[in-house]
C-alpha positions in Angstrom: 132.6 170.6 105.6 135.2 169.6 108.4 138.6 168.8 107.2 139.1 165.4 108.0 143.0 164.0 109.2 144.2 161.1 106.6 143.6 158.0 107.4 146.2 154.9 108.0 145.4 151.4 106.4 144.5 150.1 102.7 141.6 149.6 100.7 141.2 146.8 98.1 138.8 146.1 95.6 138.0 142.7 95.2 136.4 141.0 91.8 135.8 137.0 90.7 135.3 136.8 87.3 135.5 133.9 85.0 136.8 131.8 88.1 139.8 133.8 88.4 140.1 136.1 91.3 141.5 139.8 91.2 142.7 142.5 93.5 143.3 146.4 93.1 143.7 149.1 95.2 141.2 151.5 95.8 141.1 155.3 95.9 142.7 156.5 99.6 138.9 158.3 100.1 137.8 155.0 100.4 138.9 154.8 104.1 137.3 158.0 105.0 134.3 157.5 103.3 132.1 155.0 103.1 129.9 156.4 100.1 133.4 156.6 98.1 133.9 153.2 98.9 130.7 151.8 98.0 130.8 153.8 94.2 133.8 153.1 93.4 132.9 148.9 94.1 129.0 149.7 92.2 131.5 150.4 89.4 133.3 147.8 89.1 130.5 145.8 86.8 131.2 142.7 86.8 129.1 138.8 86.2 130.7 137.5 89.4 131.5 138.6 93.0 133.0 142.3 93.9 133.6 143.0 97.5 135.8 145.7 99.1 137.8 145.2 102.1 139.3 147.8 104.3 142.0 148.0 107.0 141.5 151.0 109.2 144.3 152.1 110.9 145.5 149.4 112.5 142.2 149.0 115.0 139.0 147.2 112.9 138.2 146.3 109.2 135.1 146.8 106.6 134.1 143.8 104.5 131.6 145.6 102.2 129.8 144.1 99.1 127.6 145.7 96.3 124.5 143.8 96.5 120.9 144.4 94.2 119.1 147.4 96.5 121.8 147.9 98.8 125.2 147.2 100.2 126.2 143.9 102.6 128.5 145.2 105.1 130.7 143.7 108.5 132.3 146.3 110.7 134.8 144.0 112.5 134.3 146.1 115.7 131.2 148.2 116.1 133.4 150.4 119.1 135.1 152.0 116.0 132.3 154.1 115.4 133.0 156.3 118.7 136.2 157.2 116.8 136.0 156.7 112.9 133.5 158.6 111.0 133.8 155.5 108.4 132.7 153.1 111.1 129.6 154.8 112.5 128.1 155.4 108.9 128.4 151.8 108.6 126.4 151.8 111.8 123.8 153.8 110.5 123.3 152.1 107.5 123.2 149.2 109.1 120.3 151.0 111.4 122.3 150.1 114.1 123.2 152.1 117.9 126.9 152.8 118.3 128.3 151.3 121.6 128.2 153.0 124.9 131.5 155.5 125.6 132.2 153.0 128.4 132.0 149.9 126.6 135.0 148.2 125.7 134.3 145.3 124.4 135.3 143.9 120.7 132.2 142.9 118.9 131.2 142.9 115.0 128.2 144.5 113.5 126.5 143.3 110.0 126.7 140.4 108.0 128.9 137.8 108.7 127.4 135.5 105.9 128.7 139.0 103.1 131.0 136.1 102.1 129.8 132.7 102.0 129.5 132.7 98.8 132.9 132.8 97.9 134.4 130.4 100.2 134.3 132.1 103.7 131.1 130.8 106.3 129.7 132.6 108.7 130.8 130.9 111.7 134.7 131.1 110.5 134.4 134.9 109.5 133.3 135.1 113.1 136.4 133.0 114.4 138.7 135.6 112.2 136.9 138.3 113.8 137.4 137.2 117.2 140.8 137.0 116.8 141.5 140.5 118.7 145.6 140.2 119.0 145.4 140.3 115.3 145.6 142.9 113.5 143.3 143.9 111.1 145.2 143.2 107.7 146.7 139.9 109.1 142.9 138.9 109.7 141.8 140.3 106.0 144.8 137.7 104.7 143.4 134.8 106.5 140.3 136.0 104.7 141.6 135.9 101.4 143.8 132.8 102.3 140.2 130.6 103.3 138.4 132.3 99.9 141.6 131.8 97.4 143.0 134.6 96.6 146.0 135.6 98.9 148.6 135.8 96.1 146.2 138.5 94.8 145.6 139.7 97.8 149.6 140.2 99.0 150.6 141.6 95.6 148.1 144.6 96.0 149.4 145.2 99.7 153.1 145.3 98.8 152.2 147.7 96.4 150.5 149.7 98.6 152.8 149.5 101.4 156.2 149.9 99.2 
């Protein structure tokens, strides 16, 4: 196995239970690797929603999301996956081509429905995304802004980042 350079950014578990939202931080392999990622949220049980989200060093996010059979995922730019390991095995789980080399433009890959449930619609998740001077964690706090749980949400990331 390769040895793979640490990566920047934050990952953040995400759970709604009882109507009350709640954040944590997850493990730093989470960024790295999406399998790490996606065990740590399956064990999170929980009755009501559990997403991840992930901030990748300053250049795309991961929306990711437990679901029966599988795993809902949004890769906020699919041109990631030409650099980040994490982003092309989102790719190929989503069954999708990466990008040409060449191609440079911004465009998201998977579902951008993974959380209407929870407050966010598909067509706003798309204006977020679309939002390219943004970074990525200033678009993940508009996220949790629009679903309800930005206090959560800013408490985790000034742990994280302290």
């Amino acid at each position: 196995m390769a040895h793979q350079e640490p990566v920047n950014g934050f990952a953040v578990a995400v759970v709604r239970e009882d109507g009350r939202w709640r954040c944590s931080k997850m493990d730093s392999s989470a960024l790295s690797e999406l399998d790490a990622a996606i065990t740590e949220l399956r064990q999170l049980r929980s009755t009501g929603a559990v997403f991840g989200m992930l901030a990748v060093d300053d250049e795309f996010f991961i929306i990711l999301r437990p679901v029966p059979g599988g795993v809902a995922l949004l890769l906020s730019d699919a041109a990631a996956a030409l650099d980040y390991d994490i982003a092309a095995d989102v790719l190929d789980l989503l069954r999708v081509d990466p990008p040409d080399e060449e191609d440079d433009e911004l465009w998201p890959e998977g579902d951008l429905a993974v959380l209407a449930d929870v407050g966010m619609p598909q067509h706003e998740l798309q204006v977020i995304v679309d939002e390219v001077e943004l970074y990525p964690d200033e678009q993940l706090q508009m996220v949790a802004q629009r679903c309800g749980f930005a206090d959560e949400f800013t408490k985790v990331l000034d742990t994280i980042q302290a």
